[in-house]
C-alpha positions in Angstrom: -70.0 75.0 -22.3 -67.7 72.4 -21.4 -64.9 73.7 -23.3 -65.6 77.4 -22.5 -65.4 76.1 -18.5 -61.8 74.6 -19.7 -60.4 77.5 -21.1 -61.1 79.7 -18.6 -59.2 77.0 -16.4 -56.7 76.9 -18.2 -56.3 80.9 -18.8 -56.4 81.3 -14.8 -53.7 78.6 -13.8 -51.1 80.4 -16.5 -52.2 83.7 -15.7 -51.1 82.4 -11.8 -48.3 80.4 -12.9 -46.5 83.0 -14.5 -47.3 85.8 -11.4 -45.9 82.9 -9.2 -42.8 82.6 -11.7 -42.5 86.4 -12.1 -42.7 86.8 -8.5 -39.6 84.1 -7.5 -37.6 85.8 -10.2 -38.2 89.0 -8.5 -36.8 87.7 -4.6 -34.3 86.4 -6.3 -32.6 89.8 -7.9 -33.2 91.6 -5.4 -31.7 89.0 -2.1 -28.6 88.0 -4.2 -26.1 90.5 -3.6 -22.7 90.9 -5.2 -19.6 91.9 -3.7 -18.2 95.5 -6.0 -15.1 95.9 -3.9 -12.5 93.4 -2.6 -13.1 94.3 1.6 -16.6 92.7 0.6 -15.5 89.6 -0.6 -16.7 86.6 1.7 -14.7 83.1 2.0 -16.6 80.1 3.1 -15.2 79.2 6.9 -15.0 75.2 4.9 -12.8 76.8 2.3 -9.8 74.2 2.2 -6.1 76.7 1.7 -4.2 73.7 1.4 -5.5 73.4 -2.2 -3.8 76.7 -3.2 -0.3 77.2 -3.8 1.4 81.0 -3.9 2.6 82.0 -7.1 4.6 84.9 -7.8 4.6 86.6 -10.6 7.4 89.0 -12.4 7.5 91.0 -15.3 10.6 93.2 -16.2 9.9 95.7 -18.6 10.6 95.1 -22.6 9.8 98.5 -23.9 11.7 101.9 -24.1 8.7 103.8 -24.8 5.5 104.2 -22.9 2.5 101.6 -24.0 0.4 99.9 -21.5 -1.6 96.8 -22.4 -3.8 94.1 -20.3 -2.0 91.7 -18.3 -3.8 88.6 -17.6 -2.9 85.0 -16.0 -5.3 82.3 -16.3 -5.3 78.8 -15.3 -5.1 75.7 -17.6 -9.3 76.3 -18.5 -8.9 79.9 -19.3 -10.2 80.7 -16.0 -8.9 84.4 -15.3 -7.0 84.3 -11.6 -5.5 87.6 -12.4 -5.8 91.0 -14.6 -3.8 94.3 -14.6 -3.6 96.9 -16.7 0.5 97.6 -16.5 2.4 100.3 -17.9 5.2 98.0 -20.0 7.7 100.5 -19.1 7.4 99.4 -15.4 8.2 96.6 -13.4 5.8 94.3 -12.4 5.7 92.0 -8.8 2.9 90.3 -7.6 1.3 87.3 -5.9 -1.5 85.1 -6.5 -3.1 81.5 -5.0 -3.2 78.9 -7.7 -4.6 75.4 -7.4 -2.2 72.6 -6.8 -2.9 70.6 -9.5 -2.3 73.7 -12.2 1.5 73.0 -13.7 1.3 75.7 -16.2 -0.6 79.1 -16.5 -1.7 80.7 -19.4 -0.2 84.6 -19.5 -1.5 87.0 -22.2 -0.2 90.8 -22.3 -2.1 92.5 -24.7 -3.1 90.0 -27.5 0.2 88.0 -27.5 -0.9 85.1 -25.5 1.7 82.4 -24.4 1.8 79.0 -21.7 4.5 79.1 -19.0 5.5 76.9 -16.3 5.2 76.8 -12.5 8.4 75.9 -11.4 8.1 73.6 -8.5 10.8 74.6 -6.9 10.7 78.7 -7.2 7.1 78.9 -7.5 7.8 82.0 -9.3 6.3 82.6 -13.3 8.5 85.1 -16.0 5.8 87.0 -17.5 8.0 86.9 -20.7 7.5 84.7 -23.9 
């Protein structure tokens, strides 16, 4: 009797347990929202600038003949902080905020993959090997 009294105990506290877990799971999903375009993107008023240094990035084309591929700077823990999909034909000028402390970026057009400097002085990175 005992043991029957127990089980049932026990079978009603996971039965509420996992509602309860179910149910926290479900507020979460649905009150997290994510921002799908840029205009939506929100910066904490704290947000320190002075961390970030403008970088700016330049590509001058290599190829003759049309052939676009993946362009993609990351920072020093393979963090992307930039993607494009560029036509190699075409030039290529833009800017991004970097942390300070980053001294070299990681570029990678296509699958060739390569480390360049920040130039202290220029702050401006060659997108070429």
């Amino acid at each position: 009797m005992i043991f029957k009294k127990h089980i049932t105990i026990s079978a009603l506290t996971m039965a509420l347990c996992a509602s309860s877990c179910s149910k926290h799971r479900l507020d979460i999903a649905v009150s997290s929202q994510r921002a799908t375009q840029f205009n939506q993107m929100q910066i904490s008023g704290d947000f320190n600038w002075s961390t970030y240094q403008k970088i700016q990035l330049k590509y001058l084309p290599s190829l003759l003949e049309g052939k676009t591929a993946v362009i993609a700077i990351k920072d020093s823990k393979g963090n992307v902080l930039f993607s494009r999909n560029q036509d190699l034909t075409k030039q290529l000028d833009a800017s991004i905020l970097v942390p300070i402390h980053e001294t070299r970026l990681i570029v990678q057009i296509g699958s060739n993959q390569f480390s360049k400097p920040i130039q202290p002085s220029s702050k401006i990175v060659h997108l070429t090997p």
